[in-house]
DSSP file (Angstrom, degrees, kcal/mol; ACC not computed):
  #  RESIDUE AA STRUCTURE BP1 BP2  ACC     N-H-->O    O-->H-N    N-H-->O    O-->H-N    TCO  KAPPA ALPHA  PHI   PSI    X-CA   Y-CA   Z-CA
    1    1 A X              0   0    0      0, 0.0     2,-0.7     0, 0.0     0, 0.0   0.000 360.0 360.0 360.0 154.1    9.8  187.3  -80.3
    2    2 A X        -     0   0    0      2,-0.0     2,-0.2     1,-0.0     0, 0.0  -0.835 360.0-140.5 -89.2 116.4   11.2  186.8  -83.4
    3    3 A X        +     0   0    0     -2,-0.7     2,-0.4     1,-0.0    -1,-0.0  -0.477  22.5 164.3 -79.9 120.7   10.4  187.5  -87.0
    4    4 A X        -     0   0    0     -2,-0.2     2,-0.5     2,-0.0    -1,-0.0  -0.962  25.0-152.8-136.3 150.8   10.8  185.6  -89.9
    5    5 A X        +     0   0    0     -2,-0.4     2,-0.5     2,-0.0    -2,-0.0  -0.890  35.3 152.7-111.3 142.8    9.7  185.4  -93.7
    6    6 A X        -     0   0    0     -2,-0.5     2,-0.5     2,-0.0    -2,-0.0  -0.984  30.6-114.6-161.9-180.0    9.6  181.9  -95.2
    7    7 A X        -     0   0    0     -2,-0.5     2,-0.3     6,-0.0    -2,-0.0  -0.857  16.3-170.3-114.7 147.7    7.9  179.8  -98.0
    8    8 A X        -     0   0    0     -2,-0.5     5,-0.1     1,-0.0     2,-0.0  -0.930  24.2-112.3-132.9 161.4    5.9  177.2  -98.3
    9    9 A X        -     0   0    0     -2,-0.3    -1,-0.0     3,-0.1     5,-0.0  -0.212  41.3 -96.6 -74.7-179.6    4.7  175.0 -101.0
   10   10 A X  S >> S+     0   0    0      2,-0.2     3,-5.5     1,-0.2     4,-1.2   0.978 119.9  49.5 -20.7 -96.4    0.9  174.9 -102.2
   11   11 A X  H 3> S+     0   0    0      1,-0.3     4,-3.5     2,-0.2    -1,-0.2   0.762 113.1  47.8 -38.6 -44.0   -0.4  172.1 -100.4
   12   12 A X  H 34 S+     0   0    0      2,-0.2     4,-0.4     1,-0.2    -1,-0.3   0.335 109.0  54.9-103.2  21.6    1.1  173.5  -96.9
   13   13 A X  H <> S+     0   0    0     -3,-5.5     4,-0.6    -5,-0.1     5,-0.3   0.718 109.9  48.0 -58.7 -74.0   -0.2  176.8  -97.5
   14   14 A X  H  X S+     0   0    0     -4,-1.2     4,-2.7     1,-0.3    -2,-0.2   0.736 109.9  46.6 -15.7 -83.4   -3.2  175.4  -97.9
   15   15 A X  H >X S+     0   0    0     -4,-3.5     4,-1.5     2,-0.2     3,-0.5   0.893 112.8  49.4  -3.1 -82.2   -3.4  173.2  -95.0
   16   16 A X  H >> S+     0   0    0     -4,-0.4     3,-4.8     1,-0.2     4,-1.1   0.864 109.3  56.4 -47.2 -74.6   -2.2  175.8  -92.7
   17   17 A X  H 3X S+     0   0    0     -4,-0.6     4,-0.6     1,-0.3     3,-0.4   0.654 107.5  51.1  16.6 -77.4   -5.1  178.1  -94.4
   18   18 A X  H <X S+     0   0    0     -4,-2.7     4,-1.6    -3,-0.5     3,-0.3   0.793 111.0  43.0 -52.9 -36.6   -7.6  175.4  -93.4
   19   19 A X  H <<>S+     0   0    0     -3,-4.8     5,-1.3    -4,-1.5     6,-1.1   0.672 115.4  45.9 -87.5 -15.1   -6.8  175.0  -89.6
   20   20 A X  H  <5S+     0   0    0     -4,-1.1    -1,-0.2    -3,-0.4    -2,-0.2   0.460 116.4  46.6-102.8  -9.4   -6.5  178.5  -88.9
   21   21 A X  H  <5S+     0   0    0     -4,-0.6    -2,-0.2    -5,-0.3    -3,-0.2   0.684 112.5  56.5-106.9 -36.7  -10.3  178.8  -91.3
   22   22 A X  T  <5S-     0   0    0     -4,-1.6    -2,-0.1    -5,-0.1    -3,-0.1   0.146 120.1-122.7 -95.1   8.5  -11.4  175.5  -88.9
   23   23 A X  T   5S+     0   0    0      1,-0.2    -3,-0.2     2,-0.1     3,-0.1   0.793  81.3 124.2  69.8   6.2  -10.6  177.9  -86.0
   24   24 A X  S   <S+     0   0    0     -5,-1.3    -4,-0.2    -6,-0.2     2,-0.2   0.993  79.8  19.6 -62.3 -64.8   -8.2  175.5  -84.7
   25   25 A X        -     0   0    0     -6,-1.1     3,-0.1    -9,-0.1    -1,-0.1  -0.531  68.6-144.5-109.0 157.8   -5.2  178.2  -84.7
   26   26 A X  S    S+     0   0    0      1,-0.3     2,-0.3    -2,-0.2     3,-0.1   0.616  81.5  12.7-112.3  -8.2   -5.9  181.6  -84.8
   27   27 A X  S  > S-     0   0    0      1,-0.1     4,-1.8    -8,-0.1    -1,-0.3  -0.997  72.7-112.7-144.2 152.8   -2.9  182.4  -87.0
   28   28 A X  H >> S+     0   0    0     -2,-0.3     4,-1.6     1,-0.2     3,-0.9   0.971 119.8  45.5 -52.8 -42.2   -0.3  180.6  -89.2
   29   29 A X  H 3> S+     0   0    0      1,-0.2     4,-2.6     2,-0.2     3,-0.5   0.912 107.5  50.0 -71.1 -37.2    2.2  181.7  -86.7
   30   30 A X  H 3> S+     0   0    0      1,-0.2     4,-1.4     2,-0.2    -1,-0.2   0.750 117.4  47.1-115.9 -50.5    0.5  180.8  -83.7
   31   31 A X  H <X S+     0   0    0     -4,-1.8     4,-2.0    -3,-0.9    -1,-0.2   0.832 113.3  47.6 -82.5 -47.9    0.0  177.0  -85.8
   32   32 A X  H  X S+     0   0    0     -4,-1.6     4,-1.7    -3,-0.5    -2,-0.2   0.925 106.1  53.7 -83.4 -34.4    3.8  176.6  -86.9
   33   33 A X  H  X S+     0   0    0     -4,-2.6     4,-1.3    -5,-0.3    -1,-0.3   0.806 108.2  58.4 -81.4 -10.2    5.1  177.4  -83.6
   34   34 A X  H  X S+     0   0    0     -4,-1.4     4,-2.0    -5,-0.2     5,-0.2   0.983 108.8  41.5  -3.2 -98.3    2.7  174.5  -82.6
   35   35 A X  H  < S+     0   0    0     -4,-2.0    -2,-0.2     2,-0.3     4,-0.2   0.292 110.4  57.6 -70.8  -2.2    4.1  172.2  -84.6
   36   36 A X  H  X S+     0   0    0     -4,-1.7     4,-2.5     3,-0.1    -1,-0.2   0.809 106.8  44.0 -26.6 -70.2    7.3  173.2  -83.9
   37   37 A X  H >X S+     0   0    0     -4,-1.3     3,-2.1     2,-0.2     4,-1.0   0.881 107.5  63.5 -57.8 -81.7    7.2  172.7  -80.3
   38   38 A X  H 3X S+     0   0    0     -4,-2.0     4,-3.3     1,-0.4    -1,-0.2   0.556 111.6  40.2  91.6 -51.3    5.3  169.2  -81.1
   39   39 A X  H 3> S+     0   0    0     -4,-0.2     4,-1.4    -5,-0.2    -1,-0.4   0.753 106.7  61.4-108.4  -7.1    8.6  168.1  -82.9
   40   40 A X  H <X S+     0   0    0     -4,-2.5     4,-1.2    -3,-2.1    -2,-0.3   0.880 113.9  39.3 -39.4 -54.2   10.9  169.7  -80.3
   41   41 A X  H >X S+     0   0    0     -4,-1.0     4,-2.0     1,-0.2     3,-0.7   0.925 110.2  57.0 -89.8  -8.5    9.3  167.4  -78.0
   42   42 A X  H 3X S+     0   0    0     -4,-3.3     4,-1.6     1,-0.2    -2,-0.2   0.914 110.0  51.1 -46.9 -54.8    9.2  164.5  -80.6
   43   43 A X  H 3X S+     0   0    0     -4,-1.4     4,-1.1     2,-0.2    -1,-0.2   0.511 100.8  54.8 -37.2 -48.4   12.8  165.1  -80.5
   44   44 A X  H <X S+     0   0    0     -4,-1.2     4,-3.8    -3,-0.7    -1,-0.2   0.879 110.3  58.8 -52.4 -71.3   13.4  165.0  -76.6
   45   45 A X  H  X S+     0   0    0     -4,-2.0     4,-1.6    -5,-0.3    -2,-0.2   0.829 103.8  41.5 -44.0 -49.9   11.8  161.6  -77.0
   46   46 A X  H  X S+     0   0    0     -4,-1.6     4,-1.4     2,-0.1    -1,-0.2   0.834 113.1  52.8 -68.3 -25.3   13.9  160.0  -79.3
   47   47 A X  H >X S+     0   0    0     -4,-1.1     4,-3.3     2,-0.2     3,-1.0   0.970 107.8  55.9 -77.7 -32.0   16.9  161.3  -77.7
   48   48 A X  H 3X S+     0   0    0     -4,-3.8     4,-0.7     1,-0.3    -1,-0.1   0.923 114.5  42.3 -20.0 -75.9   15.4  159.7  -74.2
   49   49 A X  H 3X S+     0   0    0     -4,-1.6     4,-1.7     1,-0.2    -1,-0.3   0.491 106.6  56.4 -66.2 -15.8   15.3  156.9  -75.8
   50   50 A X  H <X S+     0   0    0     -4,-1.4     4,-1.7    -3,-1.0    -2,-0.2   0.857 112.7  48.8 -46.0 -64.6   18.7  157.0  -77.7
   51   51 A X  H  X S+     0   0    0     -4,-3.3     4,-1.4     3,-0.2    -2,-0.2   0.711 107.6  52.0 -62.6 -25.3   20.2  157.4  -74.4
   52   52 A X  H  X S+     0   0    0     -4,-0.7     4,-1.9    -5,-0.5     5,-0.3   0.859 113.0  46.4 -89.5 -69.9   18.2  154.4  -72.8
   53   53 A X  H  X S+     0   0    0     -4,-1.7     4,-3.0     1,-0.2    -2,-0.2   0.830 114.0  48.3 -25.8 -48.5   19.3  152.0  -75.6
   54   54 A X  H  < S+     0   0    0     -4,-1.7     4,-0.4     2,-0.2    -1,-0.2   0.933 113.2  45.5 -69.4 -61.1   23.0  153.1  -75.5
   55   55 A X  H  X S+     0   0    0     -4,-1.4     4,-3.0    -3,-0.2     3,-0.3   0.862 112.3  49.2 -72.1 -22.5   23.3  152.8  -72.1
   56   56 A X  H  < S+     0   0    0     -4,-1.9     4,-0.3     2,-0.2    -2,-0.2   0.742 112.2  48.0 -76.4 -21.2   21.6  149.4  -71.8
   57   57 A X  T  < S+     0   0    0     -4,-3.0    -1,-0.2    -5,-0.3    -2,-0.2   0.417 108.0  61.0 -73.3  -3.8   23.7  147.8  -74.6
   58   58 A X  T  4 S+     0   0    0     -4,-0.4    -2,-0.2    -3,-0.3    -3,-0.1   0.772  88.0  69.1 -95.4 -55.4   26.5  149.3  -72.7
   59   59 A X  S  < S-     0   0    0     -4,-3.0     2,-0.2     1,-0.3    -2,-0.1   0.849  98.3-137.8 -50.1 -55.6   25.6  147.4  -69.8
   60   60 A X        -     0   0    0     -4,-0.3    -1,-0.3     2,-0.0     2,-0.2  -0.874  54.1 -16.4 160.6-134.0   26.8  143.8  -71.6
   61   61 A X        -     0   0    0     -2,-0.2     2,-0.3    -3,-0.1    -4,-0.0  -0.531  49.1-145.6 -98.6 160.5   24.5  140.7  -71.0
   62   62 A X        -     0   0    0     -2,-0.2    -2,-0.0     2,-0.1     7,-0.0  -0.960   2.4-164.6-125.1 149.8   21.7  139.8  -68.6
   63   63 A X        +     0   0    0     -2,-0.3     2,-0.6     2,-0.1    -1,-0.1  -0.238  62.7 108.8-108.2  57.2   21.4  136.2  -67.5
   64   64 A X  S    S-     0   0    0      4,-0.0    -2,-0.1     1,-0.0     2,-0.1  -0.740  76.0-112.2-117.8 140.1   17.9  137.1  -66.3
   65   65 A X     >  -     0   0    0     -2,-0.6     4,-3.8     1,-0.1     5,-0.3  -0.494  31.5-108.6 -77.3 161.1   14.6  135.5  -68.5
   66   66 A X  H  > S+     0   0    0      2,-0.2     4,-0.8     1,-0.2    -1,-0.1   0.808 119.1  50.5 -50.2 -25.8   12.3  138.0  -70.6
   67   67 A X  H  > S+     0   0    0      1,-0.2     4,-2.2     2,-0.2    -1,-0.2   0.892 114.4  42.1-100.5 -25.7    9.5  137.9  -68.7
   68   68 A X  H >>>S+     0   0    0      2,-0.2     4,-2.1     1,-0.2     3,-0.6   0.959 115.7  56.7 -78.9 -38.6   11.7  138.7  -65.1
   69   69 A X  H 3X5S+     0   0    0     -4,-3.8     4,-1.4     1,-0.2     5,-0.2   0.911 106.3  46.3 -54.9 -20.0   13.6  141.3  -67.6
   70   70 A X  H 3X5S+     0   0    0     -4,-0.8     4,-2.9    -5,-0.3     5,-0.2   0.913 114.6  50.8 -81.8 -35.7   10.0  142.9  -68.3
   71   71 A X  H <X5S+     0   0    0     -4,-2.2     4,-2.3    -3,-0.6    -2,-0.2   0.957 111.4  43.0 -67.9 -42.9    9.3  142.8  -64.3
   72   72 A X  H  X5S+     0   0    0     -4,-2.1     4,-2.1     1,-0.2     5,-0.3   0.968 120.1  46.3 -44.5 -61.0   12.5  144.5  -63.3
   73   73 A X  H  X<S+     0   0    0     -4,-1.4     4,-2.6    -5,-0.6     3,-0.3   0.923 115.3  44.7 -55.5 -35.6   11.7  146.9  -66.2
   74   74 A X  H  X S+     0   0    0     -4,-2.9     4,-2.7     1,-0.2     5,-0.4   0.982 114.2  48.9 -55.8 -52.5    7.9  147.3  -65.2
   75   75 A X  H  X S+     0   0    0     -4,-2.3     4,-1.3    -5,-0.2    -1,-0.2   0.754 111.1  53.6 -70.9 -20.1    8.9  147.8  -61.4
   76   76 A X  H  < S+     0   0    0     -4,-2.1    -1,-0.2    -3,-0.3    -2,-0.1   0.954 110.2  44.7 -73.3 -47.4   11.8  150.6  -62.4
   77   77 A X  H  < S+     0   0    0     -4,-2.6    -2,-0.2    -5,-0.3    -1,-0.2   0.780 114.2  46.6 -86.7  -3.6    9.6  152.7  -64.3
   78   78 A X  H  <        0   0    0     -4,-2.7    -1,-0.2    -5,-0.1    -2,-0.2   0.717 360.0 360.0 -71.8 -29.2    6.7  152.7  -61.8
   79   79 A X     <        0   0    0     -4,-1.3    -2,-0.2    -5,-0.4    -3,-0.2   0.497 360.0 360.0-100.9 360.0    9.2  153.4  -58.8
């Protein structure tokens, strides 16, 4: 694993302090690489969805109504 020194302001010492005090985390590292991973997968997520937009404007137009576009869509992401 790796080592690193870094800084933080006041307030998000503090914080961390508190969560690791509340028994939440048992160390700041333990807490950031948490929240790390948390916005790694936030990250995953937007691009998911970057990639679903893009290709679905990509596609042109549909002459299909909203509410059959919502069934199609319903029926895709359950099957």
């Amino acid at each position: 694993m790796s080592r690193q020194s870094i800084s933080l302001t006041e307030p998000n010492d503090k914080w961390l302090k508190a969560q690791v005090q509340s028994q939440e985390y048992t160390s700041k590292s333990e807490l950031i690489n948490d929240l790390i991973r948390q916005a790694r997968q936030q990250q995953a997520q937007i691009d998911w969805f970057k990639a679903k937009i893009e290709r679905a404007e990509k596609s042109g137009f549909s002459d299909e109504s909203k509410p059959e576009i919502l069934t199609l869509s319903k029926a895709r992401l359950n099957g």
